[in-house]
N, C-alpha and C positions, 0 to 999 in steps of 0.2 A: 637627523637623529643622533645627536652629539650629548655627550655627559661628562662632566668635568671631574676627575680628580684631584681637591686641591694636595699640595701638600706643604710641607713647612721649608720656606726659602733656605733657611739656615743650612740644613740638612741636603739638599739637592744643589750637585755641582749647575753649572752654567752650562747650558749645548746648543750649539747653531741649530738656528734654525730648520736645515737641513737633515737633523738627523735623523738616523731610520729606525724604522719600527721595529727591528727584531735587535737593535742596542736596547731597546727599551725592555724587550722581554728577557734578554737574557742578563739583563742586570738592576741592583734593589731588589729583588723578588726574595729574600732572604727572610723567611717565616719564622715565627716563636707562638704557635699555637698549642694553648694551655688544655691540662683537662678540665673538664666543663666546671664550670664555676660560675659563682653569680655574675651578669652579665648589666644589669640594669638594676638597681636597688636590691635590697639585703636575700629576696629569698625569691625562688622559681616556682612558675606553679605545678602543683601535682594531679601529672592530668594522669584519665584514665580510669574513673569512679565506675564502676558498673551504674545500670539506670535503675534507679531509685522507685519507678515505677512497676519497674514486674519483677525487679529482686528483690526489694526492704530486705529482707532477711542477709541477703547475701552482702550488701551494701553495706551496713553495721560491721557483718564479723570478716574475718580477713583483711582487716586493714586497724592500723594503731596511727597514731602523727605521728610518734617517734620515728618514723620509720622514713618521712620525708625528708629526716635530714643526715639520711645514711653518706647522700652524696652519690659520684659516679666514678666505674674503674672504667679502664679498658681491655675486654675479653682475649687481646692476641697480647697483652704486657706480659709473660712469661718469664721471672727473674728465679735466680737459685732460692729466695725465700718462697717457693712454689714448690720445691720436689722435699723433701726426708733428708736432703745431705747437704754439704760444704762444702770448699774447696775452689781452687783455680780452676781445676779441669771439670767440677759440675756447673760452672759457671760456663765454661761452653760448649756442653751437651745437657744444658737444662733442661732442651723442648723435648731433646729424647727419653731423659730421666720423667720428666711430666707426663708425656701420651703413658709410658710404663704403668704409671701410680693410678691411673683413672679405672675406676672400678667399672667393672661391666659383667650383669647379671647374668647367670646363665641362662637358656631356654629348654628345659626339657621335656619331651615329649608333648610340644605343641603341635605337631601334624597331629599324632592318635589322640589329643583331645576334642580337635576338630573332626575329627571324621567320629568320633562318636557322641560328638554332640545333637542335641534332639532335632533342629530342624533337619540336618542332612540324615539321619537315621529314618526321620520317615519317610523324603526320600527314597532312599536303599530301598525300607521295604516296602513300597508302594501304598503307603496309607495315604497319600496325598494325590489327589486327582490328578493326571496329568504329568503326574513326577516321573524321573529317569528310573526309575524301579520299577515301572509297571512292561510289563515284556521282556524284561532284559536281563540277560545274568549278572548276580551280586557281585560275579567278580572281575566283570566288566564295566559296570558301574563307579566300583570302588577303584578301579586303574584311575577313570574318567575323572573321580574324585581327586587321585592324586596326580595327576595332571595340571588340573587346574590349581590346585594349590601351591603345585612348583609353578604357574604362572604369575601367581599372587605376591610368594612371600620365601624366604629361607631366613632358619635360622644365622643371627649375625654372628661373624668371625670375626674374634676378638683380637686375634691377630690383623687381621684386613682392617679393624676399629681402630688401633691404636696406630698403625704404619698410616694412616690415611691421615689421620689426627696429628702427627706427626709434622706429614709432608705438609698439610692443612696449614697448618700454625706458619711454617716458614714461609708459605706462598701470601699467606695475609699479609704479613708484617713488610713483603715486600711491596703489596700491593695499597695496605692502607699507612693509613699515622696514626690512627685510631681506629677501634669498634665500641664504642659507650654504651654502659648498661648501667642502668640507673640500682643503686645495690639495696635500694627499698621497697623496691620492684620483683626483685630477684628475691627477697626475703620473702613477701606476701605469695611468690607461687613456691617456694619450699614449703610455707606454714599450709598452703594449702596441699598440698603432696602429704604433707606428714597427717592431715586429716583422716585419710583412707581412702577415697577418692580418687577416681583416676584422673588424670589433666589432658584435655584433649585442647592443642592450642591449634587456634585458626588466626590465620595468619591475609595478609595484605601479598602482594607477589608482584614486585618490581623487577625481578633479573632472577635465571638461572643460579645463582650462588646463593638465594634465599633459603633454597630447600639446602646446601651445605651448611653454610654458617651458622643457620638456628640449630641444628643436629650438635656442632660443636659448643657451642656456647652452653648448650644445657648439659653435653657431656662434662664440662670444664666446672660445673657449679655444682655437679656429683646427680643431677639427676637421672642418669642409669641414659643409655642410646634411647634416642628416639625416634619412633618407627614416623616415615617419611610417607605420605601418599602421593607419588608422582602420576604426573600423565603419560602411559606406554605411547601414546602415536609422537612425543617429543624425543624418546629415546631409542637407541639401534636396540636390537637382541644382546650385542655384546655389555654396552652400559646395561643393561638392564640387570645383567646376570650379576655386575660388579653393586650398580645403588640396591640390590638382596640382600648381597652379604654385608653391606654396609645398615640394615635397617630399612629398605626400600620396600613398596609395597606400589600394586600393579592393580588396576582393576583389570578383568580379563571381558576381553572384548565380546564373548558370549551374553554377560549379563546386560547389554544393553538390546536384548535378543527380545522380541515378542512375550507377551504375557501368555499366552497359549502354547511357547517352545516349549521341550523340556530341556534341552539345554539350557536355555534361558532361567528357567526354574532351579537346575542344579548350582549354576553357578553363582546366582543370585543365592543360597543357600548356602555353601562356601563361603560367600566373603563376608555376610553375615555371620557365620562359627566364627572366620578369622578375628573380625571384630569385639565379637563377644569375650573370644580369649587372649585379645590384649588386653582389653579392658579390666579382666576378672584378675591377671596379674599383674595389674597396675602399670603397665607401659605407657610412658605418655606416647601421644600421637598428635600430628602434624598434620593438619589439612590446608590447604590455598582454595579460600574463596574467593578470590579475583584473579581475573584472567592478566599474563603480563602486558604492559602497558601497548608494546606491539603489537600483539593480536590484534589480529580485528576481527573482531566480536563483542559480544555483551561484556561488560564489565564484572558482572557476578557468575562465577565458573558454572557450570554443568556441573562439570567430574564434584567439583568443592562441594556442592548441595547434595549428591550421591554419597559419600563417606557418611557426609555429618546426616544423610538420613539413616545411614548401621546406625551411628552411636543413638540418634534418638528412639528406632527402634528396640535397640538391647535396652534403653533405661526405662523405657514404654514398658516389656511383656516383663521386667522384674530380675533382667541376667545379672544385672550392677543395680544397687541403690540408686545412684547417684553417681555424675558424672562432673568433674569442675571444669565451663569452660575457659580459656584465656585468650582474649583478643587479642592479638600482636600486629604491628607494625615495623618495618625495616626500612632505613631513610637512608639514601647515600646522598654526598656532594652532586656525583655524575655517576653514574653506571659505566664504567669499561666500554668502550666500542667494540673489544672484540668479544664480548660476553653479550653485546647487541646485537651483533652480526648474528650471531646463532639463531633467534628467534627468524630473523630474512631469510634463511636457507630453508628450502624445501623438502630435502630427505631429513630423517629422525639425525640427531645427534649420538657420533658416534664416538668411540675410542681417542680414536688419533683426530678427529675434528675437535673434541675437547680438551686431548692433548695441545693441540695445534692453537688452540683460543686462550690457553693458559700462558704459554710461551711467546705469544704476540702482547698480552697484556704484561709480562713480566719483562718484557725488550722493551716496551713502550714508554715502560716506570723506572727502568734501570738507569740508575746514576742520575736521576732528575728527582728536583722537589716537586714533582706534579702528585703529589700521592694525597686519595681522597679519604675522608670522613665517610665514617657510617654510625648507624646509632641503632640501636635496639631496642621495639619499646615493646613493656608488655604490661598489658592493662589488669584492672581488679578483676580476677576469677570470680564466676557467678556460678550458682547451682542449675541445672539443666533442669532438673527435675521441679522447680521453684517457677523456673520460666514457666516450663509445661502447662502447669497449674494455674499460673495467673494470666498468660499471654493470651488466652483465648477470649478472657472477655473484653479485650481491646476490639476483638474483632466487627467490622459494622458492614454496612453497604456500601458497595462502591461502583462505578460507573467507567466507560473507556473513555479516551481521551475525543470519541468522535464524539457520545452523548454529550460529552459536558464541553466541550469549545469549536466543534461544528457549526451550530446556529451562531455563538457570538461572532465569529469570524467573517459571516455572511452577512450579519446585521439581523438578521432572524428575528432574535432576543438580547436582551441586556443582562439579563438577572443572571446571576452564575449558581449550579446547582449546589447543593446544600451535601455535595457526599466527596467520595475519596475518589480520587484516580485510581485505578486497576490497569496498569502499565507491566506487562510482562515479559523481557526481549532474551532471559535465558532458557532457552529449549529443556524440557524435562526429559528425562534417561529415562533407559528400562528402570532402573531400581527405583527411582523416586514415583513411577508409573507404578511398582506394585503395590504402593502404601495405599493406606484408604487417601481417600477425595479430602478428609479434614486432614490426615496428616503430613500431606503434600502439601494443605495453606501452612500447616504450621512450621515445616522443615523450610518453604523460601520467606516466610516471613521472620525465622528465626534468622536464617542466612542473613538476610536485608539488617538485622537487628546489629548482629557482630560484625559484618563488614564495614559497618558505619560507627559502628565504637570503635573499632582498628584504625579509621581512618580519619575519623575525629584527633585521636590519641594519637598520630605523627606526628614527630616532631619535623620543624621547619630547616632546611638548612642555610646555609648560606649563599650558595650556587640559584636558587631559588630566588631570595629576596634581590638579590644582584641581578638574574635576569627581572625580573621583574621591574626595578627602575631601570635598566636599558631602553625596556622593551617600553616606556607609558615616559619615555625622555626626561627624565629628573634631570637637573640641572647640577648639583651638588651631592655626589655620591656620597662623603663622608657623614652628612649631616642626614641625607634622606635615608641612608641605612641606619642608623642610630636611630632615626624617628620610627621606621617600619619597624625593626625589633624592639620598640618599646609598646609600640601598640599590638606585637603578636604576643607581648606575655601578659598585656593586660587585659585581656581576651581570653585570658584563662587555656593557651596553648604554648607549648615549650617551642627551644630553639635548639638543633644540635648543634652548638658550635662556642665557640668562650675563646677569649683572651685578648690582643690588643685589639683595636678597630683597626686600625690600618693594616696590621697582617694579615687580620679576616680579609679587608678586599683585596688587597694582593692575591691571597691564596683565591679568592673563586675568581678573581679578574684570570690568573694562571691558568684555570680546570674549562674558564670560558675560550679562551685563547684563540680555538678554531673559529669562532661565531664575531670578534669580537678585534678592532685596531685601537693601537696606541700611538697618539702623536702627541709629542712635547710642543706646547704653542707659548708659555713664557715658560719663565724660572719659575720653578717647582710648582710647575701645574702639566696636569695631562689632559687631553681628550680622549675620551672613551666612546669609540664610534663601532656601532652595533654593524655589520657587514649585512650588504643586503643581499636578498635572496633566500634560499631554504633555511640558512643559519636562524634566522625571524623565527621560524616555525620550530626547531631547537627551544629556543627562549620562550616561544608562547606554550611549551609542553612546560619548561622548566619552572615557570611561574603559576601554574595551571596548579600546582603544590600549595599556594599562596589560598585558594579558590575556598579549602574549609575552613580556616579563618575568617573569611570576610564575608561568606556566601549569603545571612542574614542582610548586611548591611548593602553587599554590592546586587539583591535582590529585590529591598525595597527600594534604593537610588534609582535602579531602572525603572521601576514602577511608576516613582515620580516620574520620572521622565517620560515614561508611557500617558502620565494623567496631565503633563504641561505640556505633552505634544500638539493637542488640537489648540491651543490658549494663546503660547506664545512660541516667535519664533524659534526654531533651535539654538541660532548663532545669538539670541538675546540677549543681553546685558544678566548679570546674577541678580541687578539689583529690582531690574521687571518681572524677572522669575519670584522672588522673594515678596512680592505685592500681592499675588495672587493665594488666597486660601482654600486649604484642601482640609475636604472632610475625611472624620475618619470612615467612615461607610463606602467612601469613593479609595480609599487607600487598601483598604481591604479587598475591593474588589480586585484593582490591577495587579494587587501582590497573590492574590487567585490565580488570575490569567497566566502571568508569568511564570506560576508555579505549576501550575497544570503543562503550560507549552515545553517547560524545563524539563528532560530526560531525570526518569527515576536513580539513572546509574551517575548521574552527577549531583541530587540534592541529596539522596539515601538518607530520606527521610524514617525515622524510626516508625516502624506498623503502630507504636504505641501512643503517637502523639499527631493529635489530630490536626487538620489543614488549618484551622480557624485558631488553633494555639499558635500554627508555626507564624501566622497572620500578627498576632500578639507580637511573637517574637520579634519578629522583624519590625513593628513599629518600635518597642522598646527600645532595638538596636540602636534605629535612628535616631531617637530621642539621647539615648546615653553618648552615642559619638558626637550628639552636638547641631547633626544636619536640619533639624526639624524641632521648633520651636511651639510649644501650644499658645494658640489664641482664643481668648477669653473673648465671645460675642456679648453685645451690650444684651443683660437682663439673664445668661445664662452662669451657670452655677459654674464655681471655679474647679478645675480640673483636680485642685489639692484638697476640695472642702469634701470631707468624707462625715464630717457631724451631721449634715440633712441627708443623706442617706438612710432609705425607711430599711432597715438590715434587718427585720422582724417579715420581713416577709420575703427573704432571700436566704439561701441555704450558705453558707459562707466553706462549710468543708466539705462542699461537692466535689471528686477527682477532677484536678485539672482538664483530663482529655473529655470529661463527659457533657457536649454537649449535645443536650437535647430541646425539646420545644421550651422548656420551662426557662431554658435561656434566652429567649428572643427579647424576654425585657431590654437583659445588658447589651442586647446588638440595637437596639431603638432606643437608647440613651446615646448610645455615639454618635445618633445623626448631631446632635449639637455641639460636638466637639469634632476642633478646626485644629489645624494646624500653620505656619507658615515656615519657609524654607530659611534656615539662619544665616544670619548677615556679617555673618566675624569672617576676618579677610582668610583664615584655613576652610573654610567651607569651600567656595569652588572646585580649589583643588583636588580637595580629598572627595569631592562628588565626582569629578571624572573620573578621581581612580579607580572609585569602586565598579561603575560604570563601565570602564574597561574593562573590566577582570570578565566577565559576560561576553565583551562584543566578537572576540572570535567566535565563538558558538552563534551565538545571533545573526552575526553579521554569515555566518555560513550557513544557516537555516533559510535569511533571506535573500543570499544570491540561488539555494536549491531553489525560490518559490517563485525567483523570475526567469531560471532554468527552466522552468515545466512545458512551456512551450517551446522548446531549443532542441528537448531530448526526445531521443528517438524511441518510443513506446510502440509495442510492448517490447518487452526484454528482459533477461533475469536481472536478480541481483545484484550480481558482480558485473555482471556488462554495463546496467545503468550507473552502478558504484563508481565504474571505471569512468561513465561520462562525464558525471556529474563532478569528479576531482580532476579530470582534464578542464572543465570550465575553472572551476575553482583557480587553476595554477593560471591558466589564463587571464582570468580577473587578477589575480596577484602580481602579474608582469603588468599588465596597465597601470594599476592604483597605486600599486609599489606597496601593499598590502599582503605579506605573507603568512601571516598569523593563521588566517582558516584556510589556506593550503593544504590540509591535515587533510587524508584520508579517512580517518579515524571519526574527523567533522561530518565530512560526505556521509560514511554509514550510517551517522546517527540523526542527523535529518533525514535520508531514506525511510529509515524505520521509526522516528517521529511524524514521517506525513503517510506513511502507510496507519499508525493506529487513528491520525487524525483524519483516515479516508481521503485524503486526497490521491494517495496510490492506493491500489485493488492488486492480491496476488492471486493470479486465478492458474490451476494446473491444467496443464497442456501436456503431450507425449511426452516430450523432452523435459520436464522439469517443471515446477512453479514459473510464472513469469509474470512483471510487473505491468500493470497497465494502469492510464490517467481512469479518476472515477469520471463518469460521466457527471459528475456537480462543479466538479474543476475542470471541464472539458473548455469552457467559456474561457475567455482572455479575461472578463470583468473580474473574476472569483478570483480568479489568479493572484489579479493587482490586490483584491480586499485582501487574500490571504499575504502579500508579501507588505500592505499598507501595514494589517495588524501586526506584523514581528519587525517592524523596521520601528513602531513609534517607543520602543523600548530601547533603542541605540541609541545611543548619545556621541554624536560625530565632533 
């Protein structure tokens, strides 16, 4: 697993053969990384559009072109043309003269609006079945009241706002080279703030410093503090008391209490006021619907779908018009290791632990050019109230993953059903539990909606596209990098990063460092050799960034490959593969199969756009990148000839997502259109890449499927979790294969063969516990289910 660096002879002295690898790091590494600027042809694309389908309205206003070529700052650049004054001496206390100048609103008397707002008032006085007012005195009620309120929330200290902001600023600048915010971006959510509207941003959640950095950065651009929704079990009492006065905001552990508590009911009550009454005074708010990438768990938060169910609530019974949301995203090069650490520790994070992970990162970055890239994106603000209205008639019938790929897995049936997966792996809370039955599809189907425009809208960095040709052996990093970032921005997705090539890979070959060796083999050429072992599984996270970019393309390649697995050999020549023709009806099905098998928390598919559009999509993909050719059958009609077309008895502005029976014409005209695999000499390559991007996940789905008879059932969760990533690392020390070593893998296979019935959780005294179903009890089933997810790898 070797990759070559070239570089230019001229330029690079002569060195024996002999020399070491840490002459190599500690010298040349000398960077000129520019602020972002065009990187490949004259202009970047502007991602980030709200979806055109359930907002029209929204889509249109809030956005100008002018505004694409605002260009980008960097949010911690702090110069004397930033404060009111002049001078030698404001030049070096700018950052303190700056935190000074930033305006922050005051809060007055938001406890007593909240406590006499209507829901908790009947409450109080027991008009509400069940409520903490019924038996109890009002004026022990009302304690109970403001208890929980100092659980929730304190007014913020504008003094604690600016000293933080402050300290903030100088820890950044030591700790990054940049923070990029795109200033067209930044326009489009002022203009929508200056609407009336309040801005409720949901955000993407890579690291602990997400919930800081987005607080400052909207402080720095004069949007007033912005209130933070944290998770209390990640922080001590003492942080918790400090992210209050800083804007913090707590769910309290009552409202995830029984719908019959009255506890439960009060404080679900409370944080409803509280919500209402930021909203009503226009505070923006901050919610993480994604869990951080260490967790392990579901990818779409609990706590995130509980806030964002207040706000739809409040814009539901009529507390606010209208609500604007902003999907956001935050990209780094690398995340801090000691900012990772914290998420491994098992007690809440405290004081001096965070003390302690601040001071380890700033020792780490001191006096070195190891300092990373971040970028800030924030997408087109859409109307809430707009979604509300139209998202519901997206909604259809849907089936679990045992009805619709059960029987094909067994050989049962061929035909794949005609409906949506219904895949669910984030547990619902008390508060999403009190909403009615529809407004609980509609708060995770909204969730599912902005999580994936957040996550679409990241931009790519560096450190990413670098692991990524490590990790899939590219032979010529400078030329393979220039090729990969030319095809991420023609794909309609940005890149955070700008300026020379060659300092770019110095700078992420630097930030890889740990994962990653450098040997000088002639004059001015390197080898770049990936280290084996856990470092693998590093670079397979790192590239895993690369995955919604390609996720179309690198979904139907498998597919093919899934449909020329029984045909022809795997190791075949490209050129025996490219002989044989594929219908579109055969292409559609495998891009089904694999779409169904594929976790919802990795295609985040929009609720709006149906399986058989995404089926479209994905041929399209393939056809535009080149891999898939149409072949015209002797006697049928050409692919391009749209004049014999009877269009008079077809509705041509039917919505895209709606298919219904009246469709099944256009699905029985594709049986006659073929396809074959393209024969230009960049097809091969660029099919295994994509093909890769998949095989950790797959390939760790099908060592869980010939684990089933190895593992010791029944057992909980985490004890099977824990087996089945002990095999894992085991497979990974034989194959030399570290990619799906990932724990994170293991979960998600577990909880992809529990909805596909091959595990059964059945409770017992001690807990829920996992057992084999008796249909996969056979060895035979086993091998069909581990036959079926292997013929989609591409080895």
């Amino acid at each position: 697993m070797a990759t070559m660096l070239e570089g230019r002879r001229q330029t690079q002295p002569r060195s024996s053969p002999s020399g070491r690898e840490t002459s190599l790091w500690s010298s040349g590494f000398g960077m000129k990384l520019e602020a972002i600027t065009p990187f490949l042809g004259k202009y970047r694309p502007f991602v980030g559009r709200c979806c055109q389908t359930c907002t029209p309205k929204s889509w249109e206003s809030l956005f100008h072109r002018s505004i694409t070529d605002l260009g980008f700052c960097s949010v911690i650049l702090v110069k004397e043309e930033n404060t009111r004054f002049r001078g030698w001496l404001v030049r070096r206390l700018c950052y303190f003269l700056w935190s000074l100048e930033q305006h922050i609103p005051p809060c007055q008397d938001a406890p007593q609006k909240i406590v006499e707002s209507t829901g908790v008032q009947n409450l109080l006085s027991g008009r509400v079945p069940g409520g903490a007012g019924e038996g109890q005195a009002p004026d022990l009620v009302k304690k109970e009241v403001q208890r929980i309120l100092g659980h929730i929330q304190a007014s913020p200290s504008p003094f604690l706002v600016r000293l933080f902001s402050w300290a903030l600023l100088r820890f950044l600048n030591c700790l990054f080279l940049n923070v990029q915010l795109h200033k067209g971006q930044m326009k489009m959510v002022q203009k929508a703030a200056q609407a009336g509207s309040p801005l409720v941003l949901v955000s993407t959640h890579k690291t602990l410093l997400d919930g800081i950095l987005l607080p400052f950065m909207l402080l720095s651009q004069g949007l007033g503090v912005l209130r933070v929704a944290w998770d209390s079990r990640t922080c001590s009492p003492a942080l918790r008391v400090l992210l209050r006065k800083l804007g913090g905001l707590f769910l309290p552990p009552e409202a995830n209490l029984s719908l019959d508590s009255s506890e439960g009911l009060l404080a679900r009550a409370v944080v409803q006021a509280v919500i209402e009454q930021l909203l009503v005074s226009g505070q923006p708010l901050l919610i993480f619907l994604e869990e951080p990438p260490e967790s392990p768990g579901p990818r779409l938060s609990a706590l995130g779908q509980a806030w964002l169910g207040f706000v739809v609530q409040a814009v539901q019974v009529g507390i606010v018009p209208d609500a604007l949301l902003v999907p956001v995203a935050v990209t780094y090069d690398l995340v801090p290791d000691a900012l990772c650490d914290i998420y491994h520790a098992s007690a809440p994070l405290g004081l001096w632990t965070g003390a302690l992970a601040v001071l380890r990162s700033l020792w780490s970055h001191w006096g070195c050019s190891r300092r990373i890239c971040s970028r800030v994106h924030l997408a087109q603000p859409f109307s809430l109230q707009e979604y509300i209205v139209s998202a519901r008639s997206c909604w259809g019938s849907r089936q679990t993953l045992e009805q619709l790929l059960q029987p094909i897995v067994l050989g049962q049936c061929t035909a794949v059903p005609d409906t949506e997966k219904e895949q669910e792996w984030t547990p619902i809370t008390g508060p999403l539990l009190a909403l009615k039955e529809e407004d609980q599809l509609l708060v995770r189907r909204l969730s599912c909606h902005v999580l994936s425009a957040s996550v679409g809208s990241a931009a790519v960095m560096s450190t990413a596209i670098m692991a990524t040709l490590l990790l899939f052996k590219h032979q010529k990093l400078l030329g393979e990098f220039s090729w990969l970032t030319e095809e991420i921005l023609l794909r309609g997705f940005d890149v955070g990063f700008s300026g020379q090539l060659r300092s770019l890979l110095k700078h992420s070959l630097s930030l890889l460092r740990a994962h990653v060796a450098l040997l000088r083999i002639r004059q001015g050429d390197l080898l770049v050799v990936p280290r084996p072992g856990p470092g693998l599984t590093q670079l397979a996270r790192l590239s895993a960034e690369l995955l919604p970019v390609f996720l179309s393309e690198a979904v139907g390649a498998c597919a093919v490959r899934g449909l020329l697995a029984g045909r022809v050999p795997p190791q075949g020549p490209w050129e025996l593969q490219g002989i044989l023709l594929l219908s579109q009806n055969e292409l559609y099905r495998q891009i089904l199969l694999l779409m169904h098998l594929l976790p919802q928390d990795l295609l985040l598919l929009k609720p709006c756009q149906s399986s058989y559009c995404y089926c479209q999509e994905v041929l399209d993909r393939l056809i535009q990148c080149g891999l898939l050719v149409a072949e015209e059958t002797p006697g049928s009609r050409s692919a391009c000839d749209t004049g014999r077309q009877r269009l008079s008895r077809k509705l041509l502005w039917k919505p895209s997502g709606d298919f219904t029976d009246s469709d099944s014409d256009d699905f029985e005209e594709a049986e006659g259109r073929y396809f074959r695999l393209s024969q230009q000499s960049h097809c091969p390559d660029f099919f295994l890449f994509l093909c890769r991007l998949l095989s950790p996940l797959l390939k760790a789905f099908a060592q869980a499927a010939a684990f089933l008879h190895q593992g010791q059932l029944p057992d909980t969760e985490s004890g099977y979790t824990e087996q089945l990533f002990q095999f894992l690392q085991a497979t990974a020390q034989e194959e030399g294969i570290f990619e799906c070593a990932d724990p994170k893998l293991a979960i998600s296979a577990i909880w992809t063969f529990r909805d596909l019935g091959v595990l059964q959780q059945m409770p017992s005294p001690a807990g829920p516990r996992l057992h084999l179903s008796p249909t996969f009890a056979s060895r035979e089933n086993q091998q069909k289910l581990e036959q079926f997810i292997r013929q989609f790898i591409c080895s």
